[in-house]
N, C-alpha and C positions, 0 to 999 in steps of 0.2 A: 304428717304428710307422708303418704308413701311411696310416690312419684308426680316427676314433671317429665315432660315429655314436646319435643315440638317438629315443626312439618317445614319443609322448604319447597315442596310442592307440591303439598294440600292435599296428598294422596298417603305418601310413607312417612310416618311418623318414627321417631328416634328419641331416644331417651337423653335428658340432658344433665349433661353431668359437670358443664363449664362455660367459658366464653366460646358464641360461635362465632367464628371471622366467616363474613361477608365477601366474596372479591370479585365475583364477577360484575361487571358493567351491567347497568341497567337496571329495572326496578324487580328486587326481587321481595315477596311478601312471606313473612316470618308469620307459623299460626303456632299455640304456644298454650297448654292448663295443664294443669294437675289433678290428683288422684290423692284422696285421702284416705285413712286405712279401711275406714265401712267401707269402701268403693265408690265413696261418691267422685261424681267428673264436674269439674269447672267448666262453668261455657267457654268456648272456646276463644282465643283471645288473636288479635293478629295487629304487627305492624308491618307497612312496606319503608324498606331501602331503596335508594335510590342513588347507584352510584356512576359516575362519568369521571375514567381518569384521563381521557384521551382528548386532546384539545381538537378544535374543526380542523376542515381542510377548504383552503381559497384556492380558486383558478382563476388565471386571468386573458382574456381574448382581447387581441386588437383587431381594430381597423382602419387602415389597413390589414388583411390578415400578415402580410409578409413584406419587407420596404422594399416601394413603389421607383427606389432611386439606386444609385449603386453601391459596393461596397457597405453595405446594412444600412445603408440612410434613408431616411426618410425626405421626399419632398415636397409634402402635405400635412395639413394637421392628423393629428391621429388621437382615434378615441376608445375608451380603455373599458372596458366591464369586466366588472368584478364576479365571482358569484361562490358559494360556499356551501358547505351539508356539515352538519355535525347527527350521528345517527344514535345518539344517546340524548342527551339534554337538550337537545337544540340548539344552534344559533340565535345567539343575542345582539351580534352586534359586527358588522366589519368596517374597517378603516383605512384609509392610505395615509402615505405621507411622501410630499414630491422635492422636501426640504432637507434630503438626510436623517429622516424621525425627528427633528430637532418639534416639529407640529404632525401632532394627528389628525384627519379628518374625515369624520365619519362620512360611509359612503352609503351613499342612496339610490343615483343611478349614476350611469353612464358619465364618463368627463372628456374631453380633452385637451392634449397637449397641443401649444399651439407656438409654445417659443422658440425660436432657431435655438440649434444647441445638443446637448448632449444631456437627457433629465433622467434620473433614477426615480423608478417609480417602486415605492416599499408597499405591503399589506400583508393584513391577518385579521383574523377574527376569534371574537371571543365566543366559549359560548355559554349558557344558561345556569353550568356547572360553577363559572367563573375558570376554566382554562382557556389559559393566551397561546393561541397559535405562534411558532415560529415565525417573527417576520422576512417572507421570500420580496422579492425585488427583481423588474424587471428593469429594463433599459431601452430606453427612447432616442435615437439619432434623427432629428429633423436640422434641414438644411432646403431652406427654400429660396433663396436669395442667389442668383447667381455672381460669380467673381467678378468683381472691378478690372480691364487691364487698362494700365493710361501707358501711353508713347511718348519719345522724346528722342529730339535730333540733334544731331553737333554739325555743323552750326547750328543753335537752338534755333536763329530767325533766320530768314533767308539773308546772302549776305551779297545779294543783285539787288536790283530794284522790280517793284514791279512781284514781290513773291516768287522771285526768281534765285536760285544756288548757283552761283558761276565754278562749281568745284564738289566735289564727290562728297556724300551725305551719310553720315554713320546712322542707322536705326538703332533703337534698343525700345523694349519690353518691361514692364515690371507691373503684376498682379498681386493682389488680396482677394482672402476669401475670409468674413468671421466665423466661419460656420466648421463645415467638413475641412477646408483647406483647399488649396488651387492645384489641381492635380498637372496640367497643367496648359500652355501659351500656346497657338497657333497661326499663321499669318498665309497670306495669299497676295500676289504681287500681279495684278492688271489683269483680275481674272484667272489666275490658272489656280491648279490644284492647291491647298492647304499645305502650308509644311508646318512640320515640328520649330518651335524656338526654343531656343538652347542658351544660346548667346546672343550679342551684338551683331550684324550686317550691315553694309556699305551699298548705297545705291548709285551707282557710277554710270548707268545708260545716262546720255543726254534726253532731254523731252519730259514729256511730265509722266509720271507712275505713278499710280492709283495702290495702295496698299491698306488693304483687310486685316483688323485683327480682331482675336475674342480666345478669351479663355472657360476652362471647363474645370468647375471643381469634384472632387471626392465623390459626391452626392450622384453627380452627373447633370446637373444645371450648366446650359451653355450659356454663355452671353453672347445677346444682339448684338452681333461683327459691327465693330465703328471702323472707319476709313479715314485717312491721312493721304495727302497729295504734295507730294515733294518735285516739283518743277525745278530741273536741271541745264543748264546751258553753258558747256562752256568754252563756246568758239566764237568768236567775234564775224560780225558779219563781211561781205565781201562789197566793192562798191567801185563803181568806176565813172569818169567825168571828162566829158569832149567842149573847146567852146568854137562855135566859131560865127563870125570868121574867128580866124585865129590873131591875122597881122589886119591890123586900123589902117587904113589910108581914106582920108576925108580930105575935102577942101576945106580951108581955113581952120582946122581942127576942130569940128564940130564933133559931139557925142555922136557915137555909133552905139546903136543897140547889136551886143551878142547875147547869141544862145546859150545858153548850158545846158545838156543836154547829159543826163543821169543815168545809172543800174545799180540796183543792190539789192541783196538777197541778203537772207538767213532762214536757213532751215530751221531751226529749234524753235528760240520764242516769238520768230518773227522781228520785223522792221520797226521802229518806232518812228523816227523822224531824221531828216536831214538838214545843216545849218550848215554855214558860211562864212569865210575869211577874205574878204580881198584888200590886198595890200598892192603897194607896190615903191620905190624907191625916192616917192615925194612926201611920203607920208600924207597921204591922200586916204581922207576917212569915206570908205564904200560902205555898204550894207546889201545883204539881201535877206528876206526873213527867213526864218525859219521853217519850213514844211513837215508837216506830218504824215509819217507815213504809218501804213499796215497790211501785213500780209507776211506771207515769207518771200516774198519779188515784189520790184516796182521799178515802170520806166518812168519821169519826170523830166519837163522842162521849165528853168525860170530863166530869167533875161536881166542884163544889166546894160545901164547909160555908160559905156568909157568916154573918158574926152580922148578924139586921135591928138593927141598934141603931145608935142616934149619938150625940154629945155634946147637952146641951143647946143651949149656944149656936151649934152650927152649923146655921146659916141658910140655907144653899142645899144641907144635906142628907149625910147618909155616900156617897162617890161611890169605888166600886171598879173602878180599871181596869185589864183584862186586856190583856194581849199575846199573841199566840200567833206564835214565828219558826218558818217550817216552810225546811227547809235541805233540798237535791237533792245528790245523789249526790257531786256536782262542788265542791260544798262553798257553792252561791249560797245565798243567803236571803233570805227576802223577809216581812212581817212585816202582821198583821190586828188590830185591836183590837175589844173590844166591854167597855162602861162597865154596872154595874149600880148600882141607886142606890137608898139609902136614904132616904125625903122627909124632908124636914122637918115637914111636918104630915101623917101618914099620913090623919087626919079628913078630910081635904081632897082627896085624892085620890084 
């Protein structure tokens, strides 16, 4: 033998005198014969290498391109593509995993995330060489659910009748959110502007107040405002009662029908009804029913049978006295009397 000799691209040949290290990437083709002493030449002989040390590269796009909500959240589904180039051996193979790597899954096309929450989304690709990409990872914030706020008053129940407070009403607030978090509470009292909640508030106007609330979390999802109605009252109505006649004189003490003649008001919840006491010093059982009323005023008249009669020796006279309690809505009362009176010497007066 009196040389070997080989090419590494097929043009300048070099003489071989050992091992040749290969290193760059990609295929390179090795041509390679000898020379015997007459000069004869070996046909020419070639292998190709083919090397890849460089694992692929993945990118990944959402869409959303950028979250649609606030603070990086998302408030939609969002769907992921994946896509890869390895420029030596080619890609073989890419994969996610939305579990912490604990599961692989090959990817094929397009997915999306769809669970409220907070998901890590891992991938890489292998390729054709057998090199594993670095697994990179990106990060999913969806929150589509807006916050819960529920209400609650002290006195929990109304403590009138009728869904009526006879006495000043503590509000309070408290939200959830599972997702982002409840960034936070807002309220509006009979129509007017929104305020911040902070704390607890007290609703002390008499009348009824209409109160909005809803909260907003992290993401930026509001909640559908619910309303609360705390009907407050706590003045008892006003009421006044005339009868007459006033003083009986009949022949042979026959009943005489009086008048009774009414007023009562209440501004807040309004009038409910008015009832009736008549007594008087014989223990003598009267009645008059009961009337219902409504509004915030009302005039009324009802009528009662008295006997004009007395005992003999009562000296200062038969004295019958009415009560009339008229009660509001709210369940106050407040109470009028008017006395009608048998004389003692009818001759005389």
């Amino acid at each position: 033998m009196a040389a070997t000799e080989y090419s590494l691209d097929g043009t300048n040949w070099m003489p071989y005198t050992g091992s040749i290290l290969i290193s760059d990437e990609g295929a390179t083709t090795v041509k390679y014969g000898s020379t015997d002493r007459a000069g004869n030449h070996e046909t020419v002989n070639s292998v190709t290498v083919q090397i890849d040390k460089t694992a692929p590269t993945t990118s990944v796009s959402i869409d959303p391109s950028v979250p649609n909500g606030a603070n990086g959240w998302y408030k939609t589904d969002v769907t992921i593509s994946l896509s890869s180039a390895d420029s030596r051996s080619g890609v073989a193979a890419t994969e996610y995993s939305i579990d912490g790597g604990a599961n692989w899954l090959p990817y094929a096309s397009s997915f999306s995330i769809s669970n409220e929450g907070i998901t890590t989304v891992q991938y890489r690709s292998t390729d054709n060489a057998g090199n594993v990409e670095t697994a990179k990872n990106i990060t999913v914030q969806i929150d589509k659910t807006a916050p819960t706020t529920s209400a609650s008053l002290d006195p929990t129940a109304p403590n009138g009748l009728n869904g009526w407070y006879t006495r000043d009403v503590a509000v309070n607030f408290s939200a959830t959110d599972n997702s982002s978090g409840v960034a936070g509470v807002e309220y509006s009292i009979n129509g007017a502007g929104w305020l911040s909640y902070t704390n607890g508030f007290s609703i002390t106007n008499e009348g009824v107040t209409n109160i909005r609330y809803r909260s907003t979390d992290v993401a930026g999802n509001v909640e559908t405002a619910k309303t609360i109605t705390v009907r407050i009252d706590k003045s008892a109505p006003t009421v006044s009662l005339s009868a007459n006649p006033s003083r009986l004189r009949s022949p042979n003490g026959k009943p005489v029908t009086v008048q009774l003649r009414g007023t009562g008001a209440d501004a807040v919840s309004g009038l409910a009804s008015v009832s009736y006491t008549v007594t008087d010093e014989y223990g003598t059982s009267l009645s008059i029913p009961t009337r219902t009323l409504s509004g915030n005023s009302a005039n009324w008249t009802d009528s009662i049978e008295l006997e004009a009669s007395r005992n003999g020796d009562d000296a200062d006279g038969r004295v019958y006295h009415i009560v009339a309690t008229i009660t509001d809505v709210a369940g106050y009362t407040s109470t009028a009397s008017a006395d009608v009176v048998v004389p003692h010497d009818q001759r005389n007066h």
